[in-house]
C-alpha positions as CSV (number, residue, x, y, z in Angstrom):
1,X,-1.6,-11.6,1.6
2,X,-4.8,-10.6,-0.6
3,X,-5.9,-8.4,2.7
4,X,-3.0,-6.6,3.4
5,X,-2.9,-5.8,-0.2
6,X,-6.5,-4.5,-0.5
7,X,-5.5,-2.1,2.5
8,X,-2.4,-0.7,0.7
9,X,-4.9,-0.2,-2.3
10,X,-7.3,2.1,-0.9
11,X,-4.6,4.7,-0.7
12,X,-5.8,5.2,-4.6
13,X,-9.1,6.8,-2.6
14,X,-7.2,9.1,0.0
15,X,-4.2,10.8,-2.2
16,X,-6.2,11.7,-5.5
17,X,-9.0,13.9,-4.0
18,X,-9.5,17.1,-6.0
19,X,-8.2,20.1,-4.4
20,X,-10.4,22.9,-1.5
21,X,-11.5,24.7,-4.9
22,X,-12.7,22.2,-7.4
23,X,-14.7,21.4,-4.4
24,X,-15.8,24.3,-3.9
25,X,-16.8,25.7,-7.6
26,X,-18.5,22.1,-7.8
27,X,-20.7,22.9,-4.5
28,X,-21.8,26.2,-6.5
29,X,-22.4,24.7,-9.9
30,X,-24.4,21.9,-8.6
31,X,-26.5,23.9,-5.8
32,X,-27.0,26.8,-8.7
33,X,-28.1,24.3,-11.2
34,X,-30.6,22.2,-8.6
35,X,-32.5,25.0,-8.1
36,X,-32.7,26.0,-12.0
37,X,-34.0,22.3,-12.6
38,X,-36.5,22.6,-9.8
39,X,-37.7,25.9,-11.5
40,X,-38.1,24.5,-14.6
41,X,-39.6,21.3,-13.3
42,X,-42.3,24.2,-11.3
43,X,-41.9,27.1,-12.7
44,X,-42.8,30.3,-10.8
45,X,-45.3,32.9,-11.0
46,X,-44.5,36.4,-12.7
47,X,-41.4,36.2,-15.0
48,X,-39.9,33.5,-16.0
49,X,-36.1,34.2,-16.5
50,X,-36.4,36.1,-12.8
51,X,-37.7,33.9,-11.2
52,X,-35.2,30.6,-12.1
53,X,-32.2,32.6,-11.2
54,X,-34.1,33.4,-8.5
55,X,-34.6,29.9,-7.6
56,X,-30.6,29.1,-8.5
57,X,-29.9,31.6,-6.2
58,X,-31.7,30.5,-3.7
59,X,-30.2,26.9,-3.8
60,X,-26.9,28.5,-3.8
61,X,-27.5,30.2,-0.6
62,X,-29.3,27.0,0.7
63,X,-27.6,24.0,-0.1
64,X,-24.2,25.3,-1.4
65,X,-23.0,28.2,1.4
66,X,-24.1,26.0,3.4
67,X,-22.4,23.0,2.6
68,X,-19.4,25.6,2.4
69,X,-19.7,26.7,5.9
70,X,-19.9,23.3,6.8
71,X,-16.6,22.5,4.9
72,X,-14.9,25.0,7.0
73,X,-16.1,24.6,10.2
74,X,-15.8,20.9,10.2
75,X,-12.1,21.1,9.5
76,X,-11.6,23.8,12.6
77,X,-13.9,21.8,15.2
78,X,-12.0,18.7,14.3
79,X,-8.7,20.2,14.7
80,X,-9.9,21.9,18.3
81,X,-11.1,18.4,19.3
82,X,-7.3,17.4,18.4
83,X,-8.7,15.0,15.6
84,X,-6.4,13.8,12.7
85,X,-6.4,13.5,9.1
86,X,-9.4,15.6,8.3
87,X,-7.5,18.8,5.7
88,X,-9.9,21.3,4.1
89,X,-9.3,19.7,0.9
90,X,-10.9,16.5,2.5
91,X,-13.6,18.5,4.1
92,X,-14.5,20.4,1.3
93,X,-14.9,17.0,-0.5
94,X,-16.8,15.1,1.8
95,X,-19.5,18.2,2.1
96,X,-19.5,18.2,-2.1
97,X,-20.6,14.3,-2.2
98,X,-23.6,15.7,0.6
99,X,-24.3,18.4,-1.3
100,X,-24.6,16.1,-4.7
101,X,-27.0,13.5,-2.7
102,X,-29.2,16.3,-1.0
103,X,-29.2,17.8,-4.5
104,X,-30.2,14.6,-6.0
105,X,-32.9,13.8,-3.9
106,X,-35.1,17.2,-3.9
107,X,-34.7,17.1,-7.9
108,X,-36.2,13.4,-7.8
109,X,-39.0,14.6,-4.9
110,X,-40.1,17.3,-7.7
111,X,-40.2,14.5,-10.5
112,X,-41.7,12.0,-8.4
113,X,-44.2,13.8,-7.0
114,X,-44.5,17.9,-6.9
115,X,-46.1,18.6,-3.9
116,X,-44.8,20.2,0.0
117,X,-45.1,17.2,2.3
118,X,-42.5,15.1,-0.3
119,X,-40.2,17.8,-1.4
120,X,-39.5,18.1,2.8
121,X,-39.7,14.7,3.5
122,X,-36.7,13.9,0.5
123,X,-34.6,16.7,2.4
124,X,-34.9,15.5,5.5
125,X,-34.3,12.4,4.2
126,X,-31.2,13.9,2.9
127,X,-30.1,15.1,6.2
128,X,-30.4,12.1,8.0
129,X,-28.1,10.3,5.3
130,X,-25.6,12.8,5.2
131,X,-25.2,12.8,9.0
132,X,-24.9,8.8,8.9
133,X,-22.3,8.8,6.3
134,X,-20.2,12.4,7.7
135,X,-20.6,10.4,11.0
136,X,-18.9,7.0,9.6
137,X,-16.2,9.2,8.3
138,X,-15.5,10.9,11.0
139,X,-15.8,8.4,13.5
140,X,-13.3,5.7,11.8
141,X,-11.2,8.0,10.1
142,X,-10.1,11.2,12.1
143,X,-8.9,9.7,15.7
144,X,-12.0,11.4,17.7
145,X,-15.1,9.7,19.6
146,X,-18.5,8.9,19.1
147,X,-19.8,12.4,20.5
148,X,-17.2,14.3,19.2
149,X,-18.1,12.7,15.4
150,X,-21.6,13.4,16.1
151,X,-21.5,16.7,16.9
152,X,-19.2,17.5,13.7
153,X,-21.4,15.2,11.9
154,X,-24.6,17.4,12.7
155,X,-23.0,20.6,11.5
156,X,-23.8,20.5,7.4
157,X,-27.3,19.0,8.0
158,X,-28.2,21.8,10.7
159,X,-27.0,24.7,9.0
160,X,-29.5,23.4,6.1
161,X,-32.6,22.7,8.2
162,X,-31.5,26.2,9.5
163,X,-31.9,27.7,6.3
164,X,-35.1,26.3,4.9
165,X,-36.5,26.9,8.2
166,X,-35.8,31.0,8.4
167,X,-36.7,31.2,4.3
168,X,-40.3,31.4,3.2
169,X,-39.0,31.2,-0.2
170,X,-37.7,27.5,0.4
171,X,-40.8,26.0,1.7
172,X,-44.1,28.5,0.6
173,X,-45.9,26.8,3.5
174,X,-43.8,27.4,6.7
175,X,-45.1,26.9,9.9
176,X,-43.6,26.2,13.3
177,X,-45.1,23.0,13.7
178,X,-43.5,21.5,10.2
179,X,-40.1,23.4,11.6
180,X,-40.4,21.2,14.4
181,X,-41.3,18.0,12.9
182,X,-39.1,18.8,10.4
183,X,-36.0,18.9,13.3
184,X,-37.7,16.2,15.6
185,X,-37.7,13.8,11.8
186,X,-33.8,14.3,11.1
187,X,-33.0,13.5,14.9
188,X,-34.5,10.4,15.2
189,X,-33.5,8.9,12.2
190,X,-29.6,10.4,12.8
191,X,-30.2,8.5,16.2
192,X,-31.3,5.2,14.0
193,X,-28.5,5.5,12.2
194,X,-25.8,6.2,14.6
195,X,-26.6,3.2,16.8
196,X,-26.7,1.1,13.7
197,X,-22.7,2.4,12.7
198,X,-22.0,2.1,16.1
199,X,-23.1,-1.5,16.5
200,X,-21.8,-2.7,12.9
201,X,-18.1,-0.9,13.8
202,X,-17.8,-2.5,17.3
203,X,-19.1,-5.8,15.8
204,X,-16.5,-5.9,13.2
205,X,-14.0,-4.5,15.4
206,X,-14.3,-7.2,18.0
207,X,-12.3,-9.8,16.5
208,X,-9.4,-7.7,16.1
209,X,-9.1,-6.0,19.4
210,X,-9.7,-9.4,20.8
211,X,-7.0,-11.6,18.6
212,X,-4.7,-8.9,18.6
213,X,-5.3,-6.2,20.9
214,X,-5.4,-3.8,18.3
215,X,-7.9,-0.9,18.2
216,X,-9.4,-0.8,14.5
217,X,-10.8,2.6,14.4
218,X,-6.7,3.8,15.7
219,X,-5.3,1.3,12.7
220,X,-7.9,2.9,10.5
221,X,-7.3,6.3,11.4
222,X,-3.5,6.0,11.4
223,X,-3.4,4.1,8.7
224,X,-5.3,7.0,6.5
225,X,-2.6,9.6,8.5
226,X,0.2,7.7,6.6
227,X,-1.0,7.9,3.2
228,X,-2.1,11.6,3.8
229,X,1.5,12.9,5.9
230,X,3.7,9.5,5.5
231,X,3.4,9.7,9.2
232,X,4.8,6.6,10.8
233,X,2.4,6.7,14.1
234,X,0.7,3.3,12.7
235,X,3.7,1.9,13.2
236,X,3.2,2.1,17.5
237,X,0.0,0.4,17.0
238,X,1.5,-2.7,14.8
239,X,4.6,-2.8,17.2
240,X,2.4,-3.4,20.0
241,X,1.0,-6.2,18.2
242,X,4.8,-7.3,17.1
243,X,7.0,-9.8,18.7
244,X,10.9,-10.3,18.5
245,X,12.5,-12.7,15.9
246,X,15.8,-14.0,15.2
247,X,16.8,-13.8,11.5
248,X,20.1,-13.7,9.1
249,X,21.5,-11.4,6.9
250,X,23.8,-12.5,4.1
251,X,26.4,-10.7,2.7
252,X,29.3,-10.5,-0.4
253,X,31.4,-7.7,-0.5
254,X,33.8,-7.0,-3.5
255,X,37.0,-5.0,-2.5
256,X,39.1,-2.9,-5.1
257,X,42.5,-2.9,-5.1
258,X,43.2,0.0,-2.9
259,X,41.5,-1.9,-0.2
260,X,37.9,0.6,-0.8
261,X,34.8,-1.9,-0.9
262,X,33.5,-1.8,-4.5
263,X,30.1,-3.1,-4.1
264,X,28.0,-5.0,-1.3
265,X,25.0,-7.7,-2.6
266,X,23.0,-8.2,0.1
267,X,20.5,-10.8,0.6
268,X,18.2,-9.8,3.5
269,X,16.1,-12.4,5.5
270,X,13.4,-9.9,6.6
271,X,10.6,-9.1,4.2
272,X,10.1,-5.4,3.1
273,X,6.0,-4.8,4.0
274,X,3.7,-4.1,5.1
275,X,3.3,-1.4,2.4
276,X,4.4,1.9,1.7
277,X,7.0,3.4,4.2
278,X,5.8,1.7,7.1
279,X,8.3,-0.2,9.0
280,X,10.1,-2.2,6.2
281,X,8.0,-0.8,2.9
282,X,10.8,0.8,1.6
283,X,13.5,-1.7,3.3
284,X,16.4,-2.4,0.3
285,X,16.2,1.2,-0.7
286,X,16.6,2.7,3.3
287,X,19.0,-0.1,3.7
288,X,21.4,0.5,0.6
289,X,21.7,4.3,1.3
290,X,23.2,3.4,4.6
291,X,26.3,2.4,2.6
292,X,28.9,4.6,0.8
293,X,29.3,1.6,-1.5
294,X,27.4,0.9,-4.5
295,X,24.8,-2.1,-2.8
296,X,22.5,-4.2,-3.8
297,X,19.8,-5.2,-1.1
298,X,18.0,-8.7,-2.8
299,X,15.1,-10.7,-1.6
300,X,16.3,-13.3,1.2
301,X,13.5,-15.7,2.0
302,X,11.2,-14.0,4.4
303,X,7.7,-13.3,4.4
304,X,4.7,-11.1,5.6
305,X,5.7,-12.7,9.2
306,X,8.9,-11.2,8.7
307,X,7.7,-7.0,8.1
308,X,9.5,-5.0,10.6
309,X,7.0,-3.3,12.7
310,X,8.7,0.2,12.7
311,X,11.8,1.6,10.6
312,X,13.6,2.1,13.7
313,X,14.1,-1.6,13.6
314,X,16.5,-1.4,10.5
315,X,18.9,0.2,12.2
316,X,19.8,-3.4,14.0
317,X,19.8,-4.8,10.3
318,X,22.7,-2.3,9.4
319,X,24.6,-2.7,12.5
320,X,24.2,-6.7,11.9
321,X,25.9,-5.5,7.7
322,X,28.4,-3.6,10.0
323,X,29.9,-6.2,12.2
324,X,29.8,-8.7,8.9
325,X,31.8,-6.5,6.7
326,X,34.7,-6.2,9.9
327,X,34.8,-10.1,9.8
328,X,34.8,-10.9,5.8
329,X,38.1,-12.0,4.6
330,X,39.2,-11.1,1.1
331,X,40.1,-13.4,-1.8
332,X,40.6,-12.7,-5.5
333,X,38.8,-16.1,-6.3
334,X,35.9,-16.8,-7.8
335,X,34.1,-19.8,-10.3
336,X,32.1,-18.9,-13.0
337,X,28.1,-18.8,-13.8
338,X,26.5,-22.4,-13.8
339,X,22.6,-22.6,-13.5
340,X,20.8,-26.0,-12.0
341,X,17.2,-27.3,-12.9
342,X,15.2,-29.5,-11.4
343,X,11.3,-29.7,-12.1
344,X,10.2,-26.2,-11.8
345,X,13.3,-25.3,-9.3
346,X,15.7,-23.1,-11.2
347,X,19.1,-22.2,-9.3
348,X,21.6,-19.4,-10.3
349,X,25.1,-20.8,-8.8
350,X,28.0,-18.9,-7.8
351,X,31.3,-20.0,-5.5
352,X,32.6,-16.7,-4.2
353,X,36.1,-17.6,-2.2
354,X,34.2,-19.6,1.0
355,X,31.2,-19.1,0.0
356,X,28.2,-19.6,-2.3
357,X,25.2,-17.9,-4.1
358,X,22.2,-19.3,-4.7
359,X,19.6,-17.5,-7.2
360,X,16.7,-18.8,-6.7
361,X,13.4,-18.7,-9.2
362,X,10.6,-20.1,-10.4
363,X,10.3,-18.9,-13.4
364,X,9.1,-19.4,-15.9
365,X,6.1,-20.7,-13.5
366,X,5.0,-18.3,-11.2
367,X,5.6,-17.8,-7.6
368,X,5.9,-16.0,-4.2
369,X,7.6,-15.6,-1.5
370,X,10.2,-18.2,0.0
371,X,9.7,-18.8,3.3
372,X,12.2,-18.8,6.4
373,X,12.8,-21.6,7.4
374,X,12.3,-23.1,4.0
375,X,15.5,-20.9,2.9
376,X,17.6,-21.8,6.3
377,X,17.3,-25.6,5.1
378,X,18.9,-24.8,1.9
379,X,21.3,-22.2,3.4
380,X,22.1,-25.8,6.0
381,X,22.0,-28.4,2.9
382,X,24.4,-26.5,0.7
383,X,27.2,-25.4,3.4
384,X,27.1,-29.0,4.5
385,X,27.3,-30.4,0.7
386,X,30.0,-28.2,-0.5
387,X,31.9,-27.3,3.1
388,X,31.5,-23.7,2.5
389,X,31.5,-21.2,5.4
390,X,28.7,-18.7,4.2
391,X,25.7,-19.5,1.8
392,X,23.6,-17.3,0.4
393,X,20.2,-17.5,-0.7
394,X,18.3,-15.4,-2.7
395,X,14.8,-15.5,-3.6
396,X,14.6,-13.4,-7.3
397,X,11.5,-12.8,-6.6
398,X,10.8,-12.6,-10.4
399,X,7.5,-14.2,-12.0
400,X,4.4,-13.4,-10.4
401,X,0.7,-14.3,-11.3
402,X,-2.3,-13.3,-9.1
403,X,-2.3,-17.3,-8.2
404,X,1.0,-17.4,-7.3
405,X,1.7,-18.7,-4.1
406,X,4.7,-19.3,-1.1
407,X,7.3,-21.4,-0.9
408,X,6.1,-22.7,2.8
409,X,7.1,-25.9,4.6
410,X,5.8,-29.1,3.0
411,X,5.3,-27.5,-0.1
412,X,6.7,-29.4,-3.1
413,X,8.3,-26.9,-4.3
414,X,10.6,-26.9,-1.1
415,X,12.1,-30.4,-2.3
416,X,12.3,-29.1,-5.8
417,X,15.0,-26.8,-4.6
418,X,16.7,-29.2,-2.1
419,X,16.4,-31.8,-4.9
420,X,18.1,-29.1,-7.2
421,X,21.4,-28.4,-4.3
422,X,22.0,-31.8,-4.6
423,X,22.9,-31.3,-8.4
424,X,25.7,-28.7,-7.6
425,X,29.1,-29.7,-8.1
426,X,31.5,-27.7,-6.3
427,X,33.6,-25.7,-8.9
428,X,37.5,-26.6,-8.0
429,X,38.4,-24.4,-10.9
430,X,38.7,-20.5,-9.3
431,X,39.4,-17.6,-11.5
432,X,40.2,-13.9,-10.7
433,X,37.0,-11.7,-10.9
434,X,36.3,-8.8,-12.0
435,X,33.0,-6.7,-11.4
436,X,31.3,-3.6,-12.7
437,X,28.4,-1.6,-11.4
438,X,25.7,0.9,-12.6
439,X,22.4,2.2,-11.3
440,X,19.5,4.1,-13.3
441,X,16.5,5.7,-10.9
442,X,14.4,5.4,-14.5
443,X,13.3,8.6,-13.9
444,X,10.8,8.3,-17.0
445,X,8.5,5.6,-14.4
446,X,7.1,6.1,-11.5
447,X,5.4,3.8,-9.0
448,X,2.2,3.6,-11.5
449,X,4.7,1.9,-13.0
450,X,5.7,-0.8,-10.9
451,X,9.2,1.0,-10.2
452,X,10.5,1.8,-6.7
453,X,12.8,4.6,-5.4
454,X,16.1,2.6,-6.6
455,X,14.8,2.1,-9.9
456,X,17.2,-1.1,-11.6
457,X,20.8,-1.6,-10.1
458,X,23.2,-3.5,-12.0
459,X,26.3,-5.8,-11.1
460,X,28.3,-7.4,-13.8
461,X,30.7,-10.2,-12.6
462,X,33.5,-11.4,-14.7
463,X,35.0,-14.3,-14.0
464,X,37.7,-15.8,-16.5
465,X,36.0,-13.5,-19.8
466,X,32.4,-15.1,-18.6
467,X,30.4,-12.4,-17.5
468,X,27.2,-12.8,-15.8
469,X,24.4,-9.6,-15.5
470,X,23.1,-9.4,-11.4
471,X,20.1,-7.1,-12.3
472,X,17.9,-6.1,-9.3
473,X,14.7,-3.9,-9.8
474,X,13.5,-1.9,-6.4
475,X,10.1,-3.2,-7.5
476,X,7.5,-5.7,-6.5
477,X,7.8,-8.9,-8.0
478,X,7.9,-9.0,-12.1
479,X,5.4,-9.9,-14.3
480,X,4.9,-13.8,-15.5
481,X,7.4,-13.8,-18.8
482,X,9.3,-10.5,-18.1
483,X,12.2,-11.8,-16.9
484,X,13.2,-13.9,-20.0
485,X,12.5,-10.9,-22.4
486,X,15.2,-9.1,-20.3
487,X,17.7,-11.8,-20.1
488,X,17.5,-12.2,-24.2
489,X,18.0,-8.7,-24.5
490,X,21.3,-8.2,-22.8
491,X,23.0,-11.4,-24.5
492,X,22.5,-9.6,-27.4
493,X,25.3,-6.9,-25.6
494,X,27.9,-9.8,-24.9
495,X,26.7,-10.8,-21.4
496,X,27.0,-15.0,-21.2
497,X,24.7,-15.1,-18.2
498,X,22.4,-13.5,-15.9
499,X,19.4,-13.1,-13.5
500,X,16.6,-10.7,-12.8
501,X,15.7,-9.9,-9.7
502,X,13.3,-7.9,-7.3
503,X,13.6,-6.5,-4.0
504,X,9.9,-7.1,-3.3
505,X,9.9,-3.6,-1.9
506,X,6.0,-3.0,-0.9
507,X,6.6,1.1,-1.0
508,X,5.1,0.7,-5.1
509,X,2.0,-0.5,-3.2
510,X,0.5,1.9,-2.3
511,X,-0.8,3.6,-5.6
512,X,-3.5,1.7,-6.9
513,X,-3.5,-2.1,-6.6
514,X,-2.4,-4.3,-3.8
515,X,0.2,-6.1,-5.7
516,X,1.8,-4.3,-8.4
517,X,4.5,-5.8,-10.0
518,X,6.9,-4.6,-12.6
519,X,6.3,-5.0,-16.4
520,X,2.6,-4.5,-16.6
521,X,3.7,-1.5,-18.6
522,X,6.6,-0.1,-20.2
523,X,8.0,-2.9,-21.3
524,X,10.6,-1.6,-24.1
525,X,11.6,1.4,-21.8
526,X,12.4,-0.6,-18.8
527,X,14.3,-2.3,-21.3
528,X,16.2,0.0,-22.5
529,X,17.0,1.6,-18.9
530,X,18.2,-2.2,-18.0
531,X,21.0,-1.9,-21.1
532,X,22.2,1.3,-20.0
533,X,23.2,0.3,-17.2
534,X,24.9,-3.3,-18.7
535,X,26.8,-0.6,-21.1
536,X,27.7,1.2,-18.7
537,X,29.0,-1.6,-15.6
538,X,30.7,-3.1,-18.3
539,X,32.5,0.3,-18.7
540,X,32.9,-0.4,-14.9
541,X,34.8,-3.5,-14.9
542,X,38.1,-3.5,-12.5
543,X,39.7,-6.3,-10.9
544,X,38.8,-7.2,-7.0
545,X,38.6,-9.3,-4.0
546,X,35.4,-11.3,-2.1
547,X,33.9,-12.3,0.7
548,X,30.6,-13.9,2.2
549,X,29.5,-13.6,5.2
550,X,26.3,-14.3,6.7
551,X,24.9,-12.7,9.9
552,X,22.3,-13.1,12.5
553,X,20.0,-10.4,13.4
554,X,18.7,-10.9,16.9
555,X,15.7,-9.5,18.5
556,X,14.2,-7.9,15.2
557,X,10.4,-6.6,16.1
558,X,8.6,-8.1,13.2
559,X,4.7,-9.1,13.1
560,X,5.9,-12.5,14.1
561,X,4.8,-16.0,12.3
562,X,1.9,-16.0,14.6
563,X,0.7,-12.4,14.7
564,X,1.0,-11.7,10.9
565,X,-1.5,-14.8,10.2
566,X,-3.8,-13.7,13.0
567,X,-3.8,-10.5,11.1
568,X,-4.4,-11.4,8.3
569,X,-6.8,-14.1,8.9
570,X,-8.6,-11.6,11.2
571,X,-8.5,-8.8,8.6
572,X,-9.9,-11.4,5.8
573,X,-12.8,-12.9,8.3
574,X,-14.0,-9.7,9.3
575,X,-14.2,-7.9,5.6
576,X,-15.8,-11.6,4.5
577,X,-18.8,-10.9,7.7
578,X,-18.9,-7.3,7.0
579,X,-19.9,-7.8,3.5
580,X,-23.3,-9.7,4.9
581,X,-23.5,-7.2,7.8
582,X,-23.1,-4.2,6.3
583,X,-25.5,-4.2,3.5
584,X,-28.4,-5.7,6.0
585,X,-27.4,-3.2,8.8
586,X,-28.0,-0.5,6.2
587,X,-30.7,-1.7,4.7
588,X,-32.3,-2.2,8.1
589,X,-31.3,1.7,9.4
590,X,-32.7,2.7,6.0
591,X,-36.4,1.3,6.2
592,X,-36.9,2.5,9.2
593,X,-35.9,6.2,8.2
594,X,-37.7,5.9,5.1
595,X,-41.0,4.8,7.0
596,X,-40.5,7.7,9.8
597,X,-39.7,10.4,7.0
598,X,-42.4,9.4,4.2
């Protein structure tokens, strides 16, 4: 899922621009300071110390209120051409990086060579290239078309031309024939360059809108909307190019005494992507705060196929929890803790009245995801082995590597666990249980982190004096050798067993990396959250009643086993083409200009 992670990571780009005026004060020190360089580099007749502010002032005026203006008026047109994304802070920002190349250039023309014909050929030079690139921003980012970008495009290089053109000051040897070849210069090579965007966009685009039906200037452009508003319009665009599954949801509830449901574990077969909080990003966090009851929403094998297209589509998950938890029947019985090996398979087992837990890891290897139907065949192989009524699988999710891979059919890995059921022996031996919970948000972390908005829940299950640590972290997978350091740590507060696990929740995504999971960073203080909430479910402990269930979820929109690999696949093709197209369409676009300006 490398591509759908590298789109999740240019969020990094969009949410940590500097504010409307950093860009602005940046505009005036750089335009001021341009035209004290270009003083110095010619310095003026008459006084010295006059005539370089007069020359910063005069870049000020030039290159700075204009690029100003432009910030400004770019922001209004494209809200009265009902164009999204583009804030004054972006604006602002985008006619500061202009400003900086324009600057660039006419300091270099003086260097180069100090005479009229190349200090205007560099600027309009300048122009042209910060049309194309105001142009490729526009176009693919804010929602509006082709003439609408230009026109907004044109604004910051016009105002400019505009300038030098009414300012003897600027250019010593005006004349209306080099105002007109100056004009007629910056048209045609905007012209090469906008057919050249136009022709690499709808090249690269093809594939997309043809596989998929999707529009990638709208996914673009809605995608950007998300990470600036958290708007869920992208989500329209990805449910049109959806289709309906049927899945499973598995439950075990714990009942108190008085009858009131303690705590709910959860394992979910629908993945929580794509990133962010579209459709299922933030899925076992959404999910648990549907419940009164303190609940724990694991990792059920699913993957990318699996992503709910839109977050109106959980609501059939929690009605699917709802109709479960009316059917569970209650028993005080449980068996104790026992964990199965075989090869690199590694199963957590639990017998919960009529049914069983399976935790399910990897470590200490690494690994991914667990696919569907690769988790229904274990769900299948265990009810038949040990005539239970509900089985639930869980994939921990809990030691990831950048070469980690899924758990898909004809894997090995897949008969590793099968090979691994077939170890279980049914416990005959059932105890009354006891359980505990606590919850820390570890506020100290953020998603930099690796920590989602649930931070670590806790359950502790007690089962004849063993008791055995369920630890969840709202985070996205857990760094290779994490997971041990943890489970060492709490034995070390009386708990006999355990497991670590993640929700895979893709909402940490978005902040700078594709993939980021948990314990990168932090290490001891994610620690020491963990054993506060140990201490404190042990505090927890009361007697109670279980139940499994497992549920089917029908008619889930999801990007569908065939759509989320034609995505994907289409996504990785096209950025692999557009690295050879791009650089010789620009290249192309750029000797030409350079050969009509110089």
């Amino acid at each position: 899922m490398s591509s759908m992670s590298s789109v999740a990571s240019l969020s990094k780009y969009i949410t940590t621009l500097p504010n409307i005026k950093s860009s602005i004060i940046g505009i005036s020190l750089i335009s001021f300071l341009t035209g004290i360089i270009i003083s110095l580099l010619n310095p003026p007749n008459g006084n010295l110390i006059i005539g370089i502010l007069g020359g910063g002032l005069f870049y000020f005026i030039t290159f700075g209120i204009s690029s100003i203006i432009s910030g400004y008026v770019n922001q209004k047109l494209n809200h009265l051409m009902h164009g999204i994304n583009l804030k004054n802070k972006h604006s602002m920002f985008l006619c500061l990086l202009n400003c900086i190349g324009i600057c660039f250039l006419t300091i270099l023309s003086v260097i180069v060579k100090n005479n009229p014909h190349t200090y205007v050929s560099a600027i309009e030079f300048s122009c042209i290239l910060m049309f194309a690139f105001s142009f490729l921003v526009f176009w693919t980012s804010t929602f509006i078309n082709l003439t609408k970008s230009t026109i907004i495009a044109l604004i910051q290089p016009l105002i400019i031309l505009i300038l030098l053109s009414i300012s003897n000051t600027g250019l010593n040897l005006l004349s209306i024939n080099l105002v007109i070849m100056m004009f007629a210069k910056v048209f045609i090579g905007s012209i090469i360059f906008l057919i050249a965007i136009y022709l690499f966009i709808k090249t690269s685009a093809a594939p997309l809108k043809k596989n998929l039906n999707i529009n990638m200037l709208e996914l673009i452009s809605l995608f950007v909307k998300h990470m600036n508003e958290g708007s869920h319009d992208l989500e329209n665009a990805l449910s049109d190019a959806g289709e309906d599954i049927d899945t499973n949801v598995s439950i075990v509830s714990f009942r108190n005494k008085e009858g009131k449901i303690k705590s709910l574990f959860i394992s979910l077969s629908v993945h929580p992507g794509p990133f962010g909080n579209i459709g299922g990003g933030n899925m076992p966090t959404n999910i648990a705060n549907r419940f009164d009851a303190f609940t724990m929403v694991a990792h059920g094998p699913s993957t990318h196929d699996f992503n709910p297209t839109n977050i109106g589509e959980l609501d059939k998950i929690e009605e699917a929890i709802r109709n479960g938890l009316e059917k569970i029947e209650y028993s005080p019985k449980a068996s104790k803790f026992v964990r199965y090996n075989h090869k690199s398979a590694n199963i957590g087992v639990q017998f919960f009245n009529d049914g069983i837990v399976l935790l399910s890891t990897f470590a200490p290897e690494g690994s991914d995801d667990i696919e569907f139907s690769v988790g229904l065949t274990m769900m299948i192989k265990a009810s038949k082995n040990f005539n239970t009524e509900s089985t639930i699988v869980v994939d921990c999710h809990n030691s990831f590597t950048e070469e980690s891979g899924g758990v898909l059919p004809g894997n090995p890995r897949v008969f590793e666990l099968l090979d691994t059921i077939d170890k279980i022996e049914k416990k005959e031996q059932y105890d009354d249980i006891k359980v505990g919970c606590s919850q820390s948000l570890i506020e100290t972390l953020d998603k930099n982190n690796g920590v989602g908005e649930s931070g670590v829940k806790t359950m502790i299950i007690d089962v004849a004096g063993q008791k055995t640590a369920y630890i969840l972290f709202d985070s996205n997978n857990m760094e290779i050798g994490f997971r041990q350091e943890i489970l060492d740590e709490i034995k070390k507060l009386g708990i006999d067993e355990g497991e670590v696990m993640t929700t895979d929740t893709h909402s940490v995504n978005t902040i700078a990396r594709g993939y980021n999971p948990i314990g990168l960073s932090e290490r001891e203080t994610i620690i020491e959250y963990v054993k506060k909430t140990i201490k404190e479910a042990l505090d927890d402990l009361e007697e109670v009643e279980v139940g499994c269930t497992v549920e089917d979820i029908k008619n889930l929109r999801t990007f569908g086993p065939n759509n989320a690999t034609e995505l994907i696949s289409t996504l990785s093709s096209t950025i692999q083409i557009s690295k050879f197209t791009a650089p010789v369409t620009f290249l192309l676009s750029l000797f030409f200009t350079i050969w009509l300006v110089f």
